[in-house]
C-alpha positions in Angstrom: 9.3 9.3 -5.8 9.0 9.1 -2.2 6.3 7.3 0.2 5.9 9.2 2.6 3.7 8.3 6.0 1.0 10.5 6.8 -0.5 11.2 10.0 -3.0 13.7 11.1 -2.4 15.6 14.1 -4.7 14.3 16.8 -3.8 11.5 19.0 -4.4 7.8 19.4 -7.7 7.7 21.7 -8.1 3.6 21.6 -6.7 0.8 19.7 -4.9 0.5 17.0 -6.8 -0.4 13.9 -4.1 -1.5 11.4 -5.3 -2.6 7.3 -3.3 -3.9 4.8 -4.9 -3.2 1.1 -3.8 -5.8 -1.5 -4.3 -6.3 -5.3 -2.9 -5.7 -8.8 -1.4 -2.6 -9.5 -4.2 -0.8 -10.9 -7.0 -2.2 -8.6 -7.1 1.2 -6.8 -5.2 0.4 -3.5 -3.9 4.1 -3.1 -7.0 5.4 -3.9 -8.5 3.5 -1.3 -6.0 4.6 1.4 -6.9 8.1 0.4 -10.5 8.0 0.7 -9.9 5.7 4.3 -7.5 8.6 6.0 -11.0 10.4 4.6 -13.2 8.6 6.1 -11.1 8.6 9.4 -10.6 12.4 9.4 -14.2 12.5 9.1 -14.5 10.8 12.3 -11.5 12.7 13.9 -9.1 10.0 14.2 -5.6 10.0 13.6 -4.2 8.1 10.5 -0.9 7.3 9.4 -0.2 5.4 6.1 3.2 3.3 5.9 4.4 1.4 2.9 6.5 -1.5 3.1 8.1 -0.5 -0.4 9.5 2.8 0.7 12.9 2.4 1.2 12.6 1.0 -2.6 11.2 4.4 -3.8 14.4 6.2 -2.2 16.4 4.3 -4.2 14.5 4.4 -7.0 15.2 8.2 -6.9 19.0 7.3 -6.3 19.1 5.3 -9.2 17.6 8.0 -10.9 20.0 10.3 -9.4 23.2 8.5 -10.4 22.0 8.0 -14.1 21.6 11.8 -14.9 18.0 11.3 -15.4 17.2 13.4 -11.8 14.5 12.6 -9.9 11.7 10.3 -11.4 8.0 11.2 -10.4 6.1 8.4 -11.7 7.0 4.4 -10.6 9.7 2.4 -12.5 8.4 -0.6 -11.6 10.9 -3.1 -13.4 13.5 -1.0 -11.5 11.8 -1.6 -7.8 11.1 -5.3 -8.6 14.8 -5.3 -9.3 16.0 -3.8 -5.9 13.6 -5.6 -3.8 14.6 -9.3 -5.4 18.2 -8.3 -4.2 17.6 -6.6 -0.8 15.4 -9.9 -0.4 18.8 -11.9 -1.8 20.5 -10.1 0.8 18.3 -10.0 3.9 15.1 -11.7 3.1 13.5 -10.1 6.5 14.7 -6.4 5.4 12.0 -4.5 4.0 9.5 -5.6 6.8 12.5 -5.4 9.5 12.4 -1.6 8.3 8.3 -1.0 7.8 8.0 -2.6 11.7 10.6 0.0 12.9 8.8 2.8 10.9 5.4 1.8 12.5 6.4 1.8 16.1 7.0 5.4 15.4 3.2 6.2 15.2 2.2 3.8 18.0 -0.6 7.1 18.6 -2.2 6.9 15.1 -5.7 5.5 15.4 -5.4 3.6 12.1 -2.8 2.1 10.3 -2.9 1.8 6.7 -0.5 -0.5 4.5 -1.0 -0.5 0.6 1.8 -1.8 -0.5 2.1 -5.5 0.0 3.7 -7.6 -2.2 5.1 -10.9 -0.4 3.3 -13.8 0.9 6.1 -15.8 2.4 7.6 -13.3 4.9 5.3 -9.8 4.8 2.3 -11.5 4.6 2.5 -13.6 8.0 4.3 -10.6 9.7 1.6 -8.8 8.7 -1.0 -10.9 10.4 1.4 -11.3 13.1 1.5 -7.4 13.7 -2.8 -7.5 13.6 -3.1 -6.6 10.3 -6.5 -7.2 9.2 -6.3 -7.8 5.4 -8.9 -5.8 2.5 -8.7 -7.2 -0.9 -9.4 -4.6 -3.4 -10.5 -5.9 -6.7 -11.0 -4.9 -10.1 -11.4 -6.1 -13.4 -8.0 -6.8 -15.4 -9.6 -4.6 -18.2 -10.2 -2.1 -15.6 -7.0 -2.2 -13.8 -5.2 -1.8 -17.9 -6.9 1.5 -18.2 -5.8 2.6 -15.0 -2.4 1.9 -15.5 -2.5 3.6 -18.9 -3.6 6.8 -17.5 -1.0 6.5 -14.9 1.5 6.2 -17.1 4.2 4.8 -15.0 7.5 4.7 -16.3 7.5 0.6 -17.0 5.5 -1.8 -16.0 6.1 -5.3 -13.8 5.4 -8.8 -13.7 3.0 -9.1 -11.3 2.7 -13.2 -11.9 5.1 -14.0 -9.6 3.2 -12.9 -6.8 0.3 -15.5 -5.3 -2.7 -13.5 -4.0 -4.1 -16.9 -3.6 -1.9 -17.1 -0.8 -3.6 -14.4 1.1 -6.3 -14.2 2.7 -8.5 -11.5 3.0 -10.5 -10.3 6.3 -12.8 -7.9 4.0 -13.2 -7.5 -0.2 -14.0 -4.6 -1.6 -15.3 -4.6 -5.8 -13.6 -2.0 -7.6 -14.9 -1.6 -11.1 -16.3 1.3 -11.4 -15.5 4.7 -12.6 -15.6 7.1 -10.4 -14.2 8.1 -7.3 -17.4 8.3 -5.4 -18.7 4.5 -6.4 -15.2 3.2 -4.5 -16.0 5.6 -1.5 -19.4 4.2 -0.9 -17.8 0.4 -1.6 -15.2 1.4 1.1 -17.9 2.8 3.6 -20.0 -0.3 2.9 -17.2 -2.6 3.5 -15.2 -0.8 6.5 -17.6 1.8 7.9 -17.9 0.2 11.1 -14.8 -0.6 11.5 -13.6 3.1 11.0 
């Protein structure tokens, strides 16, 4: 499973608005950054969603690969904890070395959207460094187990070691309910004007 960025066609017309979305897998971060590049379509804006994690989703899929188990569609998420502890043993600056180098190649997006965070030491301040504003999306623990039931990923991580204390956030956004459309109208609520 591949992130890929996306980008809509149209060009950059001002600046760069640039959002990280953070919370518990589950809390509906990617369903956020749908309905966003939704809301900025709407507006005819460019958008281009980057995750920090992708080069950990390629080799997921080479892991994959090399096992005989071809490629995986859903996350393995005890796999990609795995590989981003050592990449960070190796080069504790590489996975945002590599997200900065993927976002100066859509420099003409009008927003930015990161979903993906899961560092507070060294992401985290790059992030806010870079003009990141930071959108905390929230949801009951209940909530966030039935989500990641119906997802059915293929395992599950320990989230614990991760300190969301540690960030902290420009905008919240409540994320308990059921249905797509009570999440849009939190999101428009929370970030209309800034989108």
């Amino acid at each position: 499973m591949t992130a890929e960025p996306q980008v809509s066609q149209r060009h950059a017309t001002g600046k760069q608005v640039r959002l990280c979305l953070f919370g518990p897998s589950g809390s509906g971060k990617s369903s956020s950054a749908r309905i966003i590049s939704e809301m900025v379509a709407a507006h005819g804006r460019s958008f281009a969603r980057i995750g920090i994690g992708e080069p950990l989703y390629q080799m997921q899929e080479s892991f994959y690969q090399v096992a005989g188990l071809g490629a995986p569609t859903k996350q393995d998420q005890v796999l990609l904890t795995d590989i981003a502890t050592h990449l960070r043993r190796l080069n504790p600056e590489c996975l945002i070395q590599a997200f900065e180098l993927r976002l100066s190649r859509w420099e003409n997006a009008d927003v930015v959207v990161n979903d993906d965070l899961r560092d507070s030491e060294i992401d985290y301040p790059r992030l806010r460094e870079l003009s990141f504003r930071f959108v905390h999306i929230k949801a009951h623990p209940e909530v966030r187990g039935c989500r990641l039931l119906q997802r059915g990923d293929l395992s599950r991580g320990d989230e614990s070691k991760f300190s969301y204390s540690k960030i902290s956030p420009d905008y919240v956004v409540e994320n308990d309910g059921t249905s797509l459309q009570q999440l849009r109208d939190a999101l428009h609520g929370t970030l209309g004007e800034l989108l």
